[in-house]
C-alpha positions as CSV (number, residue, x, y, z in Angstrom):
1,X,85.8,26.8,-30.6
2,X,86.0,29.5,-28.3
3,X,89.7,30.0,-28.7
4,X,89.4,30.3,-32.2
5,X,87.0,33.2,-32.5
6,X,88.8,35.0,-29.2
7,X,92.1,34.8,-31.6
8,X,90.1,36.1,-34.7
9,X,89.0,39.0,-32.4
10,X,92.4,39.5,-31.2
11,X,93.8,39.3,-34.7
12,X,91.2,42.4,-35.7
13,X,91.6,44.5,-32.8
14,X,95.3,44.1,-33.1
15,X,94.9,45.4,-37.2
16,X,96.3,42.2,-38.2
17,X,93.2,41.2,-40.6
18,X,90.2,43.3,-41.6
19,X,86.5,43.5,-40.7
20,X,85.9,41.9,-43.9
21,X,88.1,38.7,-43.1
22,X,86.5,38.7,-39.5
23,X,82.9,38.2,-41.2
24,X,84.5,35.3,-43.7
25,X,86.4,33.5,-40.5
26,X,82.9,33.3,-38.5
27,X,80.8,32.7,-41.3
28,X,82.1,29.1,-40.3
29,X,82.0,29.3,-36.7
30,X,80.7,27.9,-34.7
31,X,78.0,25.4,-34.0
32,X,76.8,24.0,-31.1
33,X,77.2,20.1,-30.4
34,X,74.2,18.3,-28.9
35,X,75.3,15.2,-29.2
36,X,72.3,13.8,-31.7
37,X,72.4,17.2,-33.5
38,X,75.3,19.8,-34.1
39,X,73.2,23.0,-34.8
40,X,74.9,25.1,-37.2
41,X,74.5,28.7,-35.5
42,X,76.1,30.6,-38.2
43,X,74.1,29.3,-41.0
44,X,72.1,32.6,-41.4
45,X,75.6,34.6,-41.8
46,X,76.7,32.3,-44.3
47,X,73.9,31.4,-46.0
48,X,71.1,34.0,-45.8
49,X,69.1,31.6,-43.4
50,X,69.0,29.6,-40.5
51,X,69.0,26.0,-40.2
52,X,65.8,24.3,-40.9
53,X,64.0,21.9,-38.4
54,X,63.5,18.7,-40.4
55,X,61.4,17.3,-37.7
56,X,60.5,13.4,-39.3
57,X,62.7,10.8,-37.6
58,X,63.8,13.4,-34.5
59,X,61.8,12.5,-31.1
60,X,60.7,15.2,-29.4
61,X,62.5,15.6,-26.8
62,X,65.4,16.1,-29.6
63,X,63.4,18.9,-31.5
64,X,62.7,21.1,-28.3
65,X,66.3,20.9,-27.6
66,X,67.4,22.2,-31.3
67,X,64.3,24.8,-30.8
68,X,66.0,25.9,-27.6
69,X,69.9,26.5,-28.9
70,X,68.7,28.1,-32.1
71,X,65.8,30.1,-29.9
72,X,68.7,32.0,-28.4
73,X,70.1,33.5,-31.9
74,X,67.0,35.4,-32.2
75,X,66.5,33.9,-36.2
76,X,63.2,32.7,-37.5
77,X,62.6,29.1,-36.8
78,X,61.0,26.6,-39.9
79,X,60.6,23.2,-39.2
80,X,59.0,21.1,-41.4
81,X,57.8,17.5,-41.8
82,X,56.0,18.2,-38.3
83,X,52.7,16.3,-37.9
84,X,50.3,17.5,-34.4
85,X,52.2,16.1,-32.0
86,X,55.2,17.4,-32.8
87,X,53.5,20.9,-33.1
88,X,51.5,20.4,-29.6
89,X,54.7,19.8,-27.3
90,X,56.2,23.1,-29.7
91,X,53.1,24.9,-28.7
92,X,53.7,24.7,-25.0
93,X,57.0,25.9,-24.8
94,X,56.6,28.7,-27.9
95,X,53.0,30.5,-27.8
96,X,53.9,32.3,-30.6
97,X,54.2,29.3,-33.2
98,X,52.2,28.9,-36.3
99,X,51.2,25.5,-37.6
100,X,50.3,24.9,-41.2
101,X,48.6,21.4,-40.9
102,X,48.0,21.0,-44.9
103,X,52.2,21.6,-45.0
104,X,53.1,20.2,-41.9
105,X,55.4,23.1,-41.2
106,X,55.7,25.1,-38.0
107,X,57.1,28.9,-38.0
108,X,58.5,31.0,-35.0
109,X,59.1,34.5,-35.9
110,X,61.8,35.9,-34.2
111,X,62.1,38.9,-36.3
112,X,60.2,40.8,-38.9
113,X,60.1,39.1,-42.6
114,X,61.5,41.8,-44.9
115,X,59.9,41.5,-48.2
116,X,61.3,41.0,-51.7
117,X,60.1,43.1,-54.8
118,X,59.3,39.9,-57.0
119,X,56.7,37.3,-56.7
120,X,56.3,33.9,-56.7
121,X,53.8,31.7,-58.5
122,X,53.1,28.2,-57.1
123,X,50.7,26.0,-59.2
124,X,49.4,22.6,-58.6
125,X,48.5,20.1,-61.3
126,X,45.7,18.8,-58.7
127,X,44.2,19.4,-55.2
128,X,46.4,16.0,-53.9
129,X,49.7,18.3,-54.5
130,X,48.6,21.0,-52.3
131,X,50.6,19.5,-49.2
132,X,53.8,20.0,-51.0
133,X,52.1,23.3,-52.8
134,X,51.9,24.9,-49.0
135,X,55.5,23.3,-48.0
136,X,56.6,25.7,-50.8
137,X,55.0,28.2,-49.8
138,X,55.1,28.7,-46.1
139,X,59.1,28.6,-46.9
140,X,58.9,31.0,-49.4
141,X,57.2,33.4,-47.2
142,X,59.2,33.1,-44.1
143,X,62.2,34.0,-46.4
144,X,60.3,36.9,-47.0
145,X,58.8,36.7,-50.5
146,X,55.5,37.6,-51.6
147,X,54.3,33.9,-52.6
148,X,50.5,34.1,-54.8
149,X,49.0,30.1,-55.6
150,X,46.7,28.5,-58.3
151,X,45.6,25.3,-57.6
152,X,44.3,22.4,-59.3
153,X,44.6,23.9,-62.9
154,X,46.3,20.7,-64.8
155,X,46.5,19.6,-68.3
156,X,43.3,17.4,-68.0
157,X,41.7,20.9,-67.8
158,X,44.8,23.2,-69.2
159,X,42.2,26.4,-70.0
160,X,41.8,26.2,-66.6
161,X,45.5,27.0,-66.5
162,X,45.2,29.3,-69.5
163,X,42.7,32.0,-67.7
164,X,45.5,33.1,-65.1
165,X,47.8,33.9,-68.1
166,X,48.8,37.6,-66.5
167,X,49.7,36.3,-63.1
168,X,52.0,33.6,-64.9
169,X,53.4,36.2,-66.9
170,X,53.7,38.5,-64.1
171,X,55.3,36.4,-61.6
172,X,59.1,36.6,-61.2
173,X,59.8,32.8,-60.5
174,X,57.3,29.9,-60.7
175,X,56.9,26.5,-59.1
176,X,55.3,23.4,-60.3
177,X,54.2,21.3,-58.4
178,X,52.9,17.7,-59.9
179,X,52.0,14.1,-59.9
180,X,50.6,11.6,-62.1
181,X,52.6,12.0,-64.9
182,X,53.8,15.6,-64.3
183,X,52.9,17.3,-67.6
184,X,51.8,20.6,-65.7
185,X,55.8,21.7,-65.9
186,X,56.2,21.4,-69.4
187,X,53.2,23.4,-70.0
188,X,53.7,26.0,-68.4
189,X,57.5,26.2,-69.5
190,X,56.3,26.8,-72.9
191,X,54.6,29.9,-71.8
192,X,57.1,32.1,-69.3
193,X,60.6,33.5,-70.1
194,X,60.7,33.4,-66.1
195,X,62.5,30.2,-64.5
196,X,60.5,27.4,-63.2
197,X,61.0,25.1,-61.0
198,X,59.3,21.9,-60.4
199,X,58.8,19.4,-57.9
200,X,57.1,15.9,-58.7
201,X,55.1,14.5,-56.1
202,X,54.2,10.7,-55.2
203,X,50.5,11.4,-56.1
204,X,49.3,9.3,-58.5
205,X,48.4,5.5,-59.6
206,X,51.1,2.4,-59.0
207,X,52.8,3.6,-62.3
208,X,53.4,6.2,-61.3
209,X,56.1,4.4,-59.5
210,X,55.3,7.0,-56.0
211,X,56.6,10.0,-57.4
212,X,59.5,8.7,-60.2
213,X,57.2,8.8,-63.6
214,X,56.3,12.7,-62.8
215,X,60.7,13.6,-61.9
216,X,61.3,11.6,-65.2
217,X,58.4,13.6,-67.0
218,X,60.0,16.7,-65.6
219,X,64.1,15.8,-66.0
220,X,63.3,15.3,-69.7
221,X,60.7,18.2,-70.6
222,X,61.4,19.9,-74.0
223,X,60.9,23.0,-72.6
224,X,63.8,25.0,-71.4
225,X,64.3,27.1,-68.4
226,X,62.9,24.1,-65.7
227,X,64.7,23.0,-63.2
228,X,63.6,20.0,-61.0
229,X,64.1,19.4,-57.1
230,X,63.2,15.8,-55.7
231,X,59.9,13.8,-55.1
232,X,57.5,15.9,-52.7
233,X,60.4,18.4,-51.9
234,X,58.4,21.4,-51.3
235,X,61.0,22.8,-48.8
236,X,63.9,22.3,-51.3
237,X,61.6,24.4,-54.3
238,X,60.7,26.9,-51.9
239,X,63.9,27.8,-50.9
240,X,65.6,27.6,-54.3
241,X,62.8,30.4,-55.5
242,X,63.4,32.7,-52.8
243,X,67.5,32.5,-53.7
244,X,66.4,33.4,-57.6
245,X,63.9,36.3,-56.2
246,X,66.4,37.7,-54.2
């Protein structure tokens, strides 16, 4: 690995190829193997931001060994799916982690969040999506949007919904985020010329089928301009909002 970026160096200094193809070569290179985990070291280059920490099924030995390689690149860390534990052997090591226990996120800010212009809405059909609401959100945020929320304003109660009209209309990208049978999308679809996205979430009663009644709700809405990430994948929404805001 070394070689390679020593003869894309050479290459430049010798006027062979320009800073431009320099930044496209090492937008690929490199990552660092760990033998469980090759951390991808360039991801922010190429991709806007780092690697993310999905911490469920990792021990954590294997976490605080990922923290520690991608501590030294001076990005902001997010790792999510992190229950207490996790987030107490973090603590000792980083004192400046943050823990989100509704989200089960942790953040280490490395560097200062620049913020985007436009905002982002997240809604919740009911106070048992907030989890996946906050996953959404902290993720949002550390990729430096402004992120406002309204929870627990469903179509069993939709003029609940229906008093926040301005801050629908006045957000730039929206997310849904819904269980049961996932109707929440579809309303609010009908009502903003600004993309949504939606995430179903495996609230809800055995038909529900954990989370597949409320993506199916959502894959076939009549209303256009939704999109749908998986079951409970407030990361994935999160993310995919902050690319559209930027």
């Amino acid at each position: 690995m070394r070689e390679k970026i020593e003869k894309i160096l050479k290459d430049f200094k010798s006027g062979k190829i320009e800073i431009t193809e320099v930044l496209d070569k090492l937008k690929f290179l490199p990552f660092e193997d760990l033998g469980f985990a090759k951390i991808d070291t360039h991801r922010s280059l190429r991709k806007g931001f780092p690697e993310t920490i999905f911490c469920q099924g990792k021990t954590i030995s294997q976490i605080l060994k990922i923290l520690e390689v991608m501590s030294k690149h001076n990005h902001n860390i997010l790792g999510t799916r992190a229950d207490r534990k996790v987030y107490d052997a973090v603590r000792k090591v980083y004192e400046d982690v943050e823990y989100n226990e509704t989200a089960k996120t942790f953040v280490i800010k490395k560097e200062k969040v620049k913020l985007k212009k436009g905002k982002i809405l997240i809604l919740t059909a009911g106070t048992s999506d907030i989890p996946v609401a906050e996953e959404a959100a902290v993720t949002a945020q550390i990729m430096g949007n402004k992120v406002d929320k309204l929870y627990d304003v469903g179509v069993a109660g939709v003029h609940r919904l229906l008093t926040h009209k301005e801050k629908i209309l006045k957000a730039n990208v929206i997310i849904v985020v819904a269980g049961m049978e996932g109707a929440l999308a579809s309303v609010v679809g009908g009502l903003t010329s600004k993309p949504v996205i939606a995430v179903p979430t495996s609230v809800g009663y055995g038909a529900s089928f954990k989370g597949i009644a409320p993506l199916l709700t959502m894959l076939n809405s009549c209303s256009p301009g939704i999109v749908v990430v998986n079951i409970d994948n407030g990361f994935g929404a999160g993310y995919f909002a902050s690319l559209i805001n930027k």
